[in-house]
C-alpha positions in Angstrom: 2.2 -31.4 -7.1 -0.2 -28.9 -5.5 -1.1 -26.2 -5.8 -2.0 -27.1 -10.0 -1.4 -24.5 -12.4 -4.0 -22.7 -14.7 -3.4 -24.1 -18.2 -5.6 -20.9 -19.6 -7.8 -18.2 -18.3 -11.1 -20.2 -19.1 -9.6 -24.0 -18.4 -9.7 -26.6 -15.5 -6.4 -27.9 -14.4 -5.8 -30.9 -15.5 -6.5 -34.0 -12.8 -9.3 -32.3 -11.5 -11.7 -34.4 -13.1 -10.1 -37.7 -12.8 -9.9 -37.1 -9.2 -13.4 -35.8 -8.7 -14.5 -39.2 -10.0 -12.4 -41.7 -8.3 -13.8 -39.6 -5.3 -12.6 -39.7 -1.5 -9.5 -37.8 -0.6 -6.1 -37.3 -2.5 -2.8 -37.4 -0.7 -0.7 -35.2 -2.8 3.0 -33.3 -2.5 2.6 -30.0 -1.9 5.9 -27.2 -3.5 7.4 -26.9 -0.3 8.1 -30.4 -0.7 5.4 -31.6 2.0 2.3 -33.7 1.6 -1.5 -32.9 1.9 -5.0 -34.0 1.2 -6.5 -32.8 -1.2 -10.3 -32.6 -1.4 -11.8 -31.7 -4.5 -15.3 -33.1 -4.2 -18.7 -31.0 -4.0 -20.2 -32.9 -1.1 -16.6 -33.5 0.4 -15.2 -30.4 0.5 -18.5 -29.2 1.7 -18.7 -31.8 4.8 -14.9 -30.9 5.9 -15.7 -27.3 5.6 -17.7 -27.6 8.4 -16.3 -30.5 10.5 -15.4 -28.8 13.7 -12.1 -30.9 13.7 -10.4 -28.6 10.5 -9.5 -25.3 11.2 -6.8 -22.4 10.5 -4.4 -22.8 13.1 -1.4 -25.3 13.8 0.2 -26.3 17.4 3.5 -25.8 15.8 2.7 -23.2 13.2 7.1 -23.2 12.3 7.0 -26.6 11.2 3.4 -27.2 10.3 2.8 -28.3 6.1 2.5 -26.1 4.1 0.9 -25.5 0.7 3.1 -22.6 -1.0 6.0 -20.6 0.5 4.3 -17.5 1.2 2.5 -15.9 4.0 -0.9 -15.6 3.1 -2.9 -18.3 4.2 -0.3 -19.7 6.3 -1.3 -21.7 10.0 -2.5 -19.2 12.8 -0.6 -19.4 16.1 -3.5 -19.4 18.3 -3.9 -23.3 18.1 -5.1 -23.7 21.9 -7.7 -20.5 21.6 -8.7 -20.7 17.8 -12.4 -21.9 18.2 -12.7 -19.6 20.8 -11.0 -16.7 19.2 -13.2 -17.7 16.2 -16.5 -17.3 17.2 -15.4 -13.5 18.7 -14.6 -12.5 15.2 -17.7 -13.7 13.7 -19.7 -12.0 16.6 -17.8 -8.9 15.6 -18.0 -8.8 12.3 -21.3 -10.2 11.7 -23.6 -7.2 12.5 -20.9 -5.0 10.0 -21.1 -6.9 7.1 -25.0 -7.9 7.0 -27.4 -7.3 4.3 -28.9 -3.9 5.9 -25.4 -2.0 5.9 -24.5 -3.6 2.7 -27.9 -2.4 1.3 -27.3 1.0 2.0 -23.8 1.1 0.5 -25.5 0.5 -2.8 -25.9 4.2 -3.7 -21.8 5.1 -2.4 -21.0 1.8 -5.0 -23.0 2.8 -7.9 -21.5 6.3 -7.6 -17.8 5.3 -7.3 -18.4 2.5 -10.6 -20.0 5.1 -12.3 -17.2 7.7 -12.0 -14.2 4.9 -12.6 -16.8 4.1 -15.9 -16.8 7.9 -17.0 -13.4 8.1 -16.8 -12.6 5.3 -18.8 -15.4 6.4 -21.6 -13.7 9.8 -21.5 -10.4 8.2 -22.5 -12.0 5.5 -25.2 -11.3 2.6 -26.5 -9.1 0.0 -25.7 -9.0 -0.1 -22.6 -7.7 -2.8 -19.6 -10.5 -3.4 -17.2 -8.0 -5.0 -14.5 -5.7 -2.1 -13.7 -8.5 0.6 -15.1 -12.0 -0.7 -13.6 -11.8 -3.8 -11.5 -8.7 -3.2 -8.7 -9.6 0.7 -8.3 -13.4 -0.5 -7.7 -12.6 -2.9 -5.3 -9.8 -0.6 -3.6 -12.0 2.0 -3.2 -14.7 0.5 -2.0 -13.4 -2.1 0.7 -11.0 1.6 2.2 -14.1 3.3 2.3 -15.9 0.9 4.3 -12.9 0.7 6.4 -11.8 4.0 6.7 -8.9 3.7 4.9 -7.7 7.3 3.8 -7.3 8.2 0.2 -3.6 8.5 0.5 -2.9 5.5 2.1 -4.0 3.3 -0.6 -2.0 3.2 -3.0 0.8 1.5 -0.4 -2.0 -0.8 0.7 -2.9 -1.9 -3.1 1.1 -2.5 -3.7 1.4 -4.5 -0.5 -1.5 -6.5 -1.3 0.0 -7.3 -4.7 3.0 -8.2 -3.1 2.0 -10.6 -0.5 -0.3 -12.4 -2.8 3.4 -13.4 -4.6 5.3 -16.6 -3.4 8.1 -14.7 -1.9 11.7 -15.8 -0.1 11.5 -19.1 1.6 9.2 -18.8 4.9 7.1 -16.0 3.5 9.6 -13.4 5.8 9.3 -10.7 4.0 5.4 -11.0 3.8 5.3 -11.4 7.4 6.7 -8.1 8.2 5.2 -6.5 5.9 2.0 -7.4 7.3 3.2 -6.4 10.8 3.7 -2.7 9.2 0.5 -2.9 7.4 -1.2 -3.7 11.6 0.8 -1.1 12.6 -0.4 1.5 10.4 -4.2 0.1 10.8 -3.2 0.9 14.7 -2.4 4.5 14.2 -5.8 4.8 12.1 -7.8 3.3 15.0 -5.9 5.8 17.3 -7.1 8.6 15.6 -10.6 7.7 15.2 -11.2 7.1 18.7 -9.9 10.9 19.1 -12.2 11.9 15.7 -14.9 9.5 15.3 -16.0 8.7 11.2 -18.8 6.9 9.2 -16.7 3.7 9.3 -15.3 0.3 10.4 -12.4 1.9 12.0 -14.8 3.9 14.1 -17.0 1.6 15.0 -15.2 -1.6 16.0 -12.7 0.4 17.8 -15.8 1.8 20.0 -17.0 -1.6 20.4 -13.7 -3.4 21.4 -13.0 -1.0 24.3 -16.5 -0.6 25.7 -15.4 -4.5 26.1 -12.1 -4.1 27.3 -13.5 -1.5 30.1 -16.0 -3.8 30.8 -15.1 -6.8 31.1 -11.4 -6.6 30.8 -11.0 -8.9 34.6 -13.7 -11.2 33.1 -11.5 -14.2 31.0 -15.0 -16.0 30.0 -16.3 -13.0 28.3 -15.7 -13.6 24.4 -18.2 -11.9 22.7 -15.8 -9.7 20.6 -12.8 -9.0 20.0 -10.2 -6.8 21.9 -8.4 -3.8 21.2 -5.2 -5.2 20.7 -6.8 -8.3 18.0 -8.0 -5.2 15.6 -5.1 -3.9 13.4 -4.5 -7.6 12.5 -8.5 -8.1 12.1 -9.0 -5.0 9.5 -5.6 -5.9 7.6 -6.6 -9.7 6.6 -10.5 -7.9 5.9 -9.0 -5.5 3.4 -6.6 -8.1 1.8 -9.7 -10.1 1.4 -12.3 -7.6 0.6 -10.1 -6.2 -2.3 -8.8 -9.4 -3.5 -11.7 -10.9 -3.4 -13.7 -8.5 -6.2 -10.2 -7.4 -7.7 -9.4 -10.8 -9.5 -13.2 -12.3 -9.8 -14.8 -8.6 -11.2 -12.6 -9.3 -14.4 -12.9 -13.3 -14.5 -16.0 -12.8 -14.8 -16.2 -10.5 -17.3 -13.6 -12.8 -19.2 -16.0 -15.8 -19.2 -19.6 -13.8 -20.4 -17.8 -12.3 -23.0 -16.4 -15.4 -23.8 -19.7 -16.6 -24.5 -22.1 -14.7 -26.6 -25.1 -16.2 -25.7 -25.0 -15.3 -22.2 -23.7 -11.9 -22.4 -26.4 -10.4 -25.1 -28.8 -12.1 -22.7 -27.6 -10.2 -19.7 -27.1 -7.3 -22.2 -30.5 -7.4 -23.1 -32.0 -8.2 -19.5 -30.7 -6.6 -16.8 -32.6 -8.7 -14.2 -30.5 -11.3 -14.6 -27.5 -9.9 -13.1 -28.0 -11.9 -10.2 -28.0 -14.9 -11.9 -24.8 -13.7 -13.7 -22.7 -13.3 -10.4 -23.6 -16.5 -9.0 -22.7 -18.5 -12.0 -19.3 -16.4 -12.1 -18.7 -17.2 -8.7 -19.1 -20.4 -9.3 -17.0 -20.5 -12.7 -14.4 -17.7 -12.6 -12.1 -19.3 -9.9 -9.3 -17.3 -10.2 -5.6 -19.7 -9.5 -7.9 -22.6 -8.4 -9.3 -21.0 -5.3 -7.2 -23.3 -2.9 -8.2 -23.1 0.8 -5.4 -24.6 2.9 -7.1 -25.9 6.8 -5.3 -28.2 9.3 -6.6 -31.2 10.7 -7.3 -30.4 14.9 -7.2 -34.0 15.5 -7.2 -37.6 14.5 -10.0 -38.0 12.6 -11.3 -40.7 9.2 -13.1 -39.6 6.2 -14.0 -41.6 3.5 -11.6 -44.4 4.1 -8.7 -41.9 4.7 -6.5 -41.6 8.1 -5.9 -37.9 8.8 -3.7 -37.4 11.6 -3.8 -34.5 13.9 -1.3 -31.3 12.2 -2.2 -32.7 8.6 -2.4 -30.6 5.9 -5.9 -30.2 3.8 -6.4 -28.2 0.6 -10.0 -27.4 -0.3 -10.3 -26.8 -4.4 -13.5 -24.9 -4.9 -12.8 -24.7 -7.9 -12.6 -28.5 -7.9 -15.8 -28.6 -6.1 -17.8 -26.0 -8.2 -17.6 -28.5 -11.6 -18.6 -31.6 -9.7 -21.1 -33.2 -12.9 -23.3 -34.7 -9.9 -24.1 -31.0 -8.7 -23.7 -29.1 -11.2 -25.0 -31.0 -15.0 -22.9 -29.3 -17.7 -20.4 -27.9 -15.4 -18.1 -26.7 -17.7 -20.8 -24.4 -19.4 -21.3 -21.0 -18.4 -25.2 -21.0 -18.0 -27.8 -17.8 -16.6 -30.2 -20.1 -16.0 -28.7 -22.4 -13.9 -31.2 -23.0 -10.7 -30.4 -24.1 -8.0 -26.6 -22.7 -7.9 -25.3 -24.2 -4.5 -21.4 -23.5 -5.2 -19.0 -23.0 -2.6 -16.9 -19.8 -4.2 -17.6 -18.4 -0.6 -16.7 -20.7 1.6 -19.3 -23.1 3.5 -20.0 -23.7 6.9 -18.2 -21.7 10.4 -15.4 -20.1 7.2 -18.3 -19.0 5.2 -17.0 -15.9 3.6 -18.8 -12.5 5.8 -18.3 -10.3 2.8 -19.7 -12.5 0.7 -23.0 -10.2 0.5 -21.0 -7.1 -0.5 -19.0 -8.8 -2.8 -22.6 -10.0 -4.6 -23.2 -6.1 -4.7 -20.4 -5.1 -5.8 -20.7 -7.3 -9.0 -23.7 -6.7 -9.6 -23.6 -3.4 -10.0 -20.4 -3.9 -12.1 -21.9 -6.3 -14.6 -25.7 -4.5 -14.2 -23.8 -0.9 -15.2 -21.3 -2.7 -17.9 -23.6 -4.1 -20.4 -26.0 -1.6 -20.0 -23.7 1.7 -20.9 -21.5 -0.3 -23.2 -23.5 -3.0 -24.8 -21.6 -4.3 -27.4 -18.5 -4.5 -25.5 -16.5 -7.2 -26.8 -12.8 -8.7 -25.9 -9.7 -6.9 -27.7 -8.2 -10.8 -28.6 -9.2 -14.1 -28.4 -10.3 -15.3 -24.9 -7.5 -17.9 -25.0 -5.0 -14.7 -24.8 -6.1 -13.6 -22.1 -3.0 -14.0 -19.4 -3.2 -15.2 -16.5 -1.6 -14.3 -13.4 0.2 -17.3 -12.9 2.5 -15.7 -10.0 0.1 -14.7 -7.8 -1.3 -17.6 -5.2 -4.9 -16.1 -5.4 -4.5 -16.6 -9.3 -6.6 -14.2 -11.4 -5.4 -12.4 -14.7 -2.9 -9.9 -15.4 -4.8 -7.7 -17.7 -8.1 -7.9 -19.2 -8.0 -6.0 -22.7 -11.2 -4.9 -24.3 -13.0 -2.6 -26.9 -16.4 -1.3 -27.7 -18.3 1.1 -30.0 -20.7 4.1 -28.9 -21.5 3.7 -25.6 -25.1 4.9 -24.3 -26.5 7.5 -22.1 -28.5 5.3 -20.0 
């Protein structure tokens, strides 16, 4: 039944590899008690992701399959307008997530890591790098870029939590709590169109009504998006952009201290951060990283019949341990060249973050093992928990120690 639970922090569901090698598609109950395809394959979860006939949305979004009873990652309503509707958000959000602004962040990130480090040293050892290092990071750093103010987060980080949790059947709760959470984004884009700022907020509200002025009589014109698409836009970018770095920060960590060879290499060599976040990426799937899409139409693949509403799960997880990519899949290895996984997505979903999120690691894993070098796990890697409630996955706490740290 899908979605598979994590046996352990650092193990592969079991079935994955049995079903990688009979290959094709799996049609599997879900636990809502429907049925979907499962695709777990490198080369078939990459073709789907970008076959123009899966996307997010559902003509009857009420009684469409679904994966998990919970909100997030649930159909989108906009079935009749959703490739449309699509290609304004990418136009959008393109130009505010490319490698230029993300470049220039770098000094803002290395400042914020730095200070949420020097707290922690200034405390000492043990320490728990979920709740003390990796969720303030990301917090911080995703509200900055949107504008978030300081004492708003908090609520946000709790929602987010929350959401992430299979709640009440039909995810209702979720659902208005996401409608408060757009609201709230709604009043903040109010503001800063009265008192413009250094941030998202600022700048897609500016762009979205220049549009709307523009070329509000004009229905053909769907180069971004509008005013009212916004609150909803920013919410599901800071749910992402936290959850994102929040639960794969720490996995990662988990996994090269897990294996000693590859941390006193990245210890020693800094330069191979890089290298570090893609193989994490690729490895440190937090929950299984399972991408419900629906099928647009009729379609075949591989010998299976997918009919038009169907339900199919992408495992990148899955997908990232496929032996005919990836030899040795299983091993956590710096030096693994090329590294085509699919952690962020491939094709028209390919993640827009997926640059800062690289960044964001880096510096996190660069700063890390260079101030604390012999940082080491407080227990044995197998108990580590995992956060088996959560639908994103990822681990509850991450509990570590270390001797003198350095100055450098």
């Amino acid at each position: 039944m899908l979605p598979f639970a994590c046996p352990a922090a650092l193990a592969e569901p079991p079935g994955f590899a049995a079903l990688r090698e009979r290959g094709g598609l799996a049609r599997l109950p879900t636990a809502t008690g429907d049925r979907a395809w499962l695709v777990t394959g490198h080369a078939d979860v990459r073709a789907l992701c970008g076959d123009p006939r899966i996307g997010k949305s559902h003509p009857d979004p009420a009684r469409a399959p679904r994966l998990w009873e919970a909100a997030l990652l649930g159909p989108e309503t906009n079935h009749a307008t959703a490739v449309a509707d699509h290609r304004r958000w990418r136009t959008t959000l393109t130009e505010a997530f490319g490698a230029r602004r993300v470049e220039r962040l770098r000094p803002r990130l290395q400042a914020s890591f730095d200070a949420l480090l020097g707290a922690l040293l200034d405390t000492g050892p043990p320490a728990e790098l979920c709740a003390d290092l990796a969720r303030p990071f990301a917090l911080g750093v995703i509200c900055d870029l949107i504008g978030i103010p300081a004492e708003r987060r908090d609520a946000f980080a709790a929602w987010s939590d929350r959401v992430r949790r299979v709640p009440d059947p039909g995810g209702t709760a979720d659902a208005a709590e996401r409608r408060d959470l757009d609201r709230t984004i709604g009043e903040l884009l109010d503001q800063r169109r009265r008192t413009p700022a250094d941030d998202l907020l600022t700048e897609l509200a500016a762009r979205a009504d220049g549009h709307d002025r523009h070329d509000r009589h004009d229905a053909a014109q769907t180069d971004t998006l509008r005013p009212d698409e916004l609150p909803h836009t920013l919410s599901g970018i800071l749910l992402a952009g936290y959850e994102t770095v929040a639960t794969r920060l720490p996995y990662g960590l988990l996994y090269l201290l897990a294996h000693p060879t590859a941390r006193t290499a990245l210890a020693a060599d800094p330069g191979l951060a890089p290298a570090a976040v893609e193989e994490v990426m690729r490895l440190a799937v937090p929950g299984g990283s399972w991408m419900p899409r629906y099928a647009r139409t009729d379609l075949e693949y591989g010998g299976s019949r997918i009919a038009a509403g169907d339900l199919v799960v992408f495992s990148f997880q899955s997908a990232n341990r496929d032996e005919r990519v990836f030899p040795a899949a299983g091993t956590l290895d710096l030096g693994r060249t090329p590294n085509p996984h699919l952690a962020f997505g491939h094709g028209k979903y390919f993640c827009l973050g997926a640059g800062l999120a690289r960044l964001e690691l880096r510096i996190a894993y660069e700063t890390l093992f260079r101030r604390l070098p012999d940082l080491r796990l407080a227990c044995a890697p197998e108990e580590v928990p995992v956060d088996g409630a959560s639908v994103t996955g990822g681990l509850r706490t991450l509990p570590v120690n270390w001797g003198r740290p350095t100055d450098r």
